[in-house]
C-alpha positions as CSV (number, residue, x, y, z in Angstrom):
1,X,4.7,-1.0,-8.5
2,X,3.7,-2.4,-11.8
3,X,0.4,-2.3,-12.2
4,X,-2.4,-0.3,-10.5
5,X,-5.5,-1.1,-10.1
6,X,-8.4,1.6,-10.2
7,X,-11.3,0.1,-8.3
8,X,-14.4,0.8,-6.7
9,X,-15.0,-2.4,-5.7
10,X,-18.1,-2.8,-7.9
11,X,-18.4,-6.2,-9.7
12,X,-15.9,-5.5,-12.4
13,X,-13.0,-4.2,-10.7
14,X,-13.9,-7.3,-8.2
15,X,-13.5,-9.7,-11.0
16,X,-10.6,-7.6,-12.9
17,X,-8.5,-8.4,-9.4
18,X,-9.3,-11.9,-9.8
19,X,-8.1,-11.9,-13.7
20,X,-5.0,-10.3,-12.8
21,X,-4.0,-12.9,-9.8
22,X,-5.0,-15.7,-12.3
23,X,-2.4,-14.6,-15.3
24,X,0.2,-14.3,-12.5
25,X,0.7,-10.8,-12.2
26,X,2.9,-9.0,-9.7
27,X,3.8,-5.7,-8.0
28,X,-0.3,-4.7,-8.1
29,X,-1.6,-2.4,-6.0
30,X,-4.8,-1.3,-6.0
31,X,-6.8,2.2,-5.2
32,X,-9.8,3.1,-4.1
33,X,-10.9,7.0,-3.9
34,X,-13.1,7.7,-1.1
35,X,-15.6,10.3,-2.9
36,X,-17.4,11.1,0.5
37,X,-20.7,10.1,-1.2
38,X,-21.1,6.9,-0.8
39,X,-23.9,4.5,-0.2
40,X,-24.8,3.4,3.7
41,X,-22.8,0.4,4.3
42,X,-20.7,1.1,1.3
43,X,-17.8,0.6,3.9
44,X,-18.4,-3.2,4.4
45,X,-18.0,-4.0,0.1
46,X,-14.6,-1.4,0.3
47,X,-13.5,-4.1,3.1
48,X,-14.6,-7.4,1.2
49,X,-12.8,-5.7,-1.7
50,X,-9.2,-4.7,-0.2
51,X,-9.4,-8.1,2.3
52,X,-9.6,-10.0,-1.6
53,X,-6.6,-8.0,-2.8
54,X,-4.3,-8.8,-0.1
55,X,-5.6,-12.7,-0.5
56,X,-4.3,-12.4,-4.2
57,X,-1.0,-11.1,-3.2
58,X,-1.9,-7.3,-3.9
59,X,-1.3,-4.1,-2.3
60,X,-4.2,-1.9,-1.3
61,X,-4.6,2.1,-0.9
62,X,-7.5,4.0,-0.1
63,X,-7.2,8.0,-1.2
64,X,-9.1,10.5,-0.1
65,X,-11.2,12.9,-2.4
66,X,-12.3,16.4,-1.4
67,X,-16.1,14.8,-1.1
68,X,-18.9,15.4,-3.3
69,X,-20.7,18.1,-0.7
70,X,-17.8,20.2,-1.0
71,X,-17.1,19.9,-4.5
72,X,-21.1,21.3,-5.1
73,X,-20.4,23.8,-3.2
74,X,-17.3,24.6,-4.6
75,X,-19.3,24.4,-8.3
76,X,-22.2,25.9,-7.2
77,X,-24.6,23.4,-8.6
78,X,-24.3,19.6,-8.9
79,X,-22.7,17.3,-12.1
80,X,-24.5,16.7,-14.9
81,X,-26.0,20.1,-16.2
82,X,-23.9,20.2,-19.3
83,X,-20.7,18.6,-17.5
84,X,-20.2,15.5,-15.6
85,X,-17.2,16.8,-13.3
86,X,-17.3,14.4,-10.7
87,X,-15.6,12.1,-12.0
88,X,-12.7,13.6,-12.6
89,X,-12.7,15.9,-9.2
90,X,-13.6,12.9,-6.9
91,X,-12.0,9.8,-8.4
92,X,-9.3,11.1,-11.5
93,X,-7.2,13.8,-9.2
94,X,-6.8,11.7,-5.9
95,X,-5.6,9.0,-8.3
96,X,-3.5,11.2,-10.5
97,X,-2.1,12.6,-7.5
98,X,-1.4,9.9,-5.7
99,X,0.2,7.5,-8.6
100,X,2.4,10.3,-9.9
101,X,4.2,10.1,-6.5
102,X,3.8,6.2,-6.2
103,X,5.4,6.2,-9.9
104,X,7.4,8.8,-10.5
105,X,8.9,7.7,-13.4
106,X,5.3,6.6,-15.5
107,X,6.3,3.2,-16.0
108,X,3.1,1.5,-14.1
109,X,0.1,0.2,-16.3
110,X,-3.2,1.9,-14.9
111,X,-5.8,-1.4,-15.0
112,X,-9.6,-0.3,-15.2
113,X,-12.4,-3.0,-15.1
114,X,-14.4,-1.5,-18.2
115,X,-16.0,-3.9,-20.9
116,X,-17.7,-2.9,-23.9
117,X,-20.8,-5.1,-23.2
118,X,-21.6,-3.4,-20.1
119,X,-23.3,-0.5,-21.5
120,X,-23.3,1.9,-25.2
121,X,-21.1,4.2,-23.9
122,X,-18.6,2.3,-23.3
123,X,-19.3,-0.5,-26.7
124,X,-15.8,1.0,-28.6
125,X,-13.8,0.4,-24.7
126,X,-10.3,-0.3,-26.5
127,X,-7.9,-3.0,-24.6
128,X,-5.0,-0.4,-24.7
129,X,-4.6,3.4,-24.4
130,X,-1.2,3.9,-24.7
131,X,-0.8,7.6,-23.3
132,X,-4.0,8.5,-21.3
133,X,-4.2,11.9,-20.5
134,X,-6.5,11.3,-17.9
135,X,-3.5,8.9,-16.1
136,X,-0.2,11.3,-16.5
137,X,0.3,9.7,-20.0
138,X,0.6,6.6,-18.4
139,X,-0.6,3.2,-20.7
140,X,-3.9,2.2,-19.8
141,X,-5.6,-1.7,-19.8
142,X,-8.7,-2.9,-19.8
143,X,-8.5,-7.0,-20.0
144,X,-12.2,-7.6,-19.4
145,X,-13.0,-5.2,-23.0
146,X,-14.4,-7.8,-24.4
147,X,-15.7,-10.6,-21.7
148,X,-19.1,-11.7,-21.0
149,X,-21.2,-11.2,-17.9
150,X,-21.2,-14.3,-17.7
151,X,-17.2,-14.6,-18.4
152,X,-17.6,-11.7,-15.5
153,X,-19.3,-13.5,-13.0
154,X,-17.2,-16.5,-13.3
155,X,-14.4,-14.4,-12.1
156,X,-16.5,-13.6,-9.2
157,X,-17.7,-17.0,-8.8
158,X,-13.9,-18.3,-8.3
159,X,-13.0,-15.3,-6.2
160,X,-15.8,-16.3,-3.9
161,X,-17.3,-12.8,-4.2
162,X,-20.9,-11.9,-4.2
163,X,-22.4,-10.5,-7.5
164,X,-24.0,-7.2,-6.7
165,X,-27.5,-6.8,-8.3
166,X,-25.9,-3.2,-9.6
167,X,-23.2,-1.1,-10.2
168,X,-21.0,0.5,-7.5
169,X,-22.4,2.3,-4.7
170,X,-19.3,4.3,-4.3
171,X,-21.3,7.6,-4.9
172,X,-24.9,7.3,-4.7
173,X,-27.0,9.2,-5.6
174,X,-24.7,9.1,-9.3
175,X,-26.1,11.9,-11.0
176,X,-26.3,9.2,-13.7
177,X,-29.1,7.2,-11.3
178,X,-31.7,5.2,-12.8
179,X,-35.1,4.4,-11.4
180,X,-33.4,0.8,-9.9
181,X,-30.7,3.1,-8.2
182,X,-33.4,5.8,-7.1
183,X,-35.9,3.3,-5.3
184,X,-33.3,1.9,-3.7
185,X,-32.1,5.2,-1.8
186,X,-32.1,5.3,2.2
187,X,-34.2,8.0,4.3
188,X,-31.1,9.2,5.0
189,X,-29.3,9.3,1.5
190,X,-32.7,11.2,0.1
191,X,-32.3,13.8,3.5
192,X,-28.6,14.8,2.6
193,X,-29.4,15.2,-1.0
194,X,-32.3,17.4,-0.5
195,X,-30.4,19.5,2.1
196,X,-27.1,20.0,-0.5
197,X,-30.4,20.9,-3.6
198,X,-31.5,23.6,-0.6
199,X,-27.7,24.7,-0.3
200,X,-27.0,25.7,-3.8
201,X,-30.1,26.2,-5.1
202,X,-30.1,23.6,-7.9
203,X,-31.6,20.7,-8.1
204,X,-29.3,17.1,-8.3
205,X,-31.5,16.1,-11.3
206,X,-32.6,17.7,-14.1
207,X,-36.6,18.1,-13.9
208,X,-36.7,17.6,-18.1
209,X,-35.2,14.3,-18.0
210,X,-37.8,13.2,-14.6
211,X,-41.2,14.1,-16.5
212,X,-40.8,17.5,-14.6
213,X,-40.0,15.9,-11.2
214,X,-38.2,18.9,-9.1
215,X,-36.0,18.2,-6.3
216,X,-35.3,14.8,-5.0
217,X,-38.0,13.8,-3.3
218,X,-40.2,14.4,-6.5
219,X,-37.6,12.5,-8.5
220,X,-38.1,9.4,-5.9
221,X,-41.7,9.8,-7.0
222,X,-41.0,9.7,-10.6
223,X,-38.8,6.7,-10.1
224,X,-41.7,4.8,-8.0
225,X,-43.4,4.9,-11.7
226,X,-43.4,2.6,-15.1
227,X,-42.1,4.7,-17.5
228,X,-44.5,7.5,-18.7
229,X,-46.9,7.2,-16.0
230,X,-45.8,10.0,-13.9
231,X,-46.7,13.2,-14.1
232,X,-45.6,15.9,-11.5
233,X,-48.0,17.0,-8.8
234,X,-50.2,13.5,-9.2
235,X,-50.6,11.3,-6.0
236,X,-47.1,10.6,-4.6
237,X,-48.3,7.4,-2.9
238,X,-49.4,5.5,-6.1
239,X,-46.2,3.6,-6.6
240,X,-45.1,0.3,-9.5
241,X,-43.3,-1.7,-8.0
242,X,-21.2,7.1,-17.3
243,X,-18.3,6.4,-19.9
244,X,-16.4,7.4,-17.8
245,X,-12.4,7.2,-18.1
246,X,-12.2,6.9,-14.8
247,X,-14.2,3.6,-14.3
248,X,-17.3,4.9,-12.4
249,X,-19.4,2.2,-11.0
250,X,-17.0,-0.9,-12.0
């Protein structure tokens, strides 16, 4: 193994697979970390994903995370209040554990589909890192740092892969959810999330941050609403219409 590929097979990482095959690269496998949280039918993009890697010539691994239910039990409270740990728990330590036996040695390049106009947390994403600590000091790439969407959605174009209309579903509800992300939450995604909140005691989102929605079928509420029109306890009917290292979302 050369190279390794950290995916979730969100548009990025998609199109990152499809850079890689074009310059010709070789001995590529790439991962996936199953965080346990993911989005109903999740399962059938993972597929599409690893099925496209094989087509370019890559190998493909799926790892296995401890699952976000068990990690908020372990924590006692979910990401987010004053540290974003999933990350790290759920994606970073399957990976780390994995590639330190797949490449015992360190001499594999870790590939992440971040680019700089994606978001502002990730507008200073460097092309190299060359010891991340995050990756067992390995060297870390990101060749899309500085392309386009558009220069993004080409890739996907010529890979014959459909653009999602947002980021990864790999763990959803993300702590880091917008209203977009919130609306579009399943009956059953809203149920398992409201059941963990009873659990622990804690709320997934912080009530400050959702005009003082609490718990997470308030915070549906509040994302049913234009910006600064909710207000908590009104009518619940009336609806309008991370830089991470890890690559959440990509």
């Amino acid at each position: 193994m050369k190279y390794a590929i950290s995916a979730s097979y969100g548009n990025d990482s998609m199109a990152m697979m499809k850079w890689a095959a074009d310059l010709g690269l070789t001995g590529v496998t790439v991962a996936y970390c199953d965080t346990g949280w993911a989005a109903p039918g999740w399962e059938s993009r993972v597929e599409e994903g690893e099925d496209l890697a094989r087509r370019l010539g890559f190998e493909t691994v799926r790892l296995q995370s401890m699952g976000m239910e068990e990690l908020v039990r372990m924590k006692q409270g979910f990401p987010g209040h004053g540290a974003q740990f999933c990350t790290a728990w759920l994606k970073g330590l399957p990976f780390l554990q994995w590639i330190d036996d797949a490449d015992p040695e360190r001499e594999a390049i870790v590939m992440i589909g971040k680019r700089r106009a994606e978001s502002e947390d990730r507008k200073d994403t460097p092309e190299w890192v060359e010891k991340s600590e995050y990756h067992g000091g390995r060297k870390v790439w990101h060749p899309l740092y500085l392309h386009s969407e558009e220069q993004r959605d080409d890739l996907l174009l010529r890979a014959g892969v459909a653009k999602l209309p947002h980021r990864s579903d790999e763990c959803s509800p993300c702590v880091n959810a917008n209203r977009l992300d919130l609306r579009r939450l399943s009956g059953r995604q809203i149920s398992k999330t409201a059941a963990l909140e009873a659990e622990v005691g804690q709320p997934m989102f912080r009530a400050a941050k959702h005009a003082g929605a609490q718990g997470i079928e308030q915070v549906i509420q509040w994302a049913k609403y234009s910006p600064g029109q909710y207000r908590s306890g009104q009518d619940d009917l009336f609806v309008i219409g991370c830089g991470s290292a890890f690559g959440c979302g990509l």
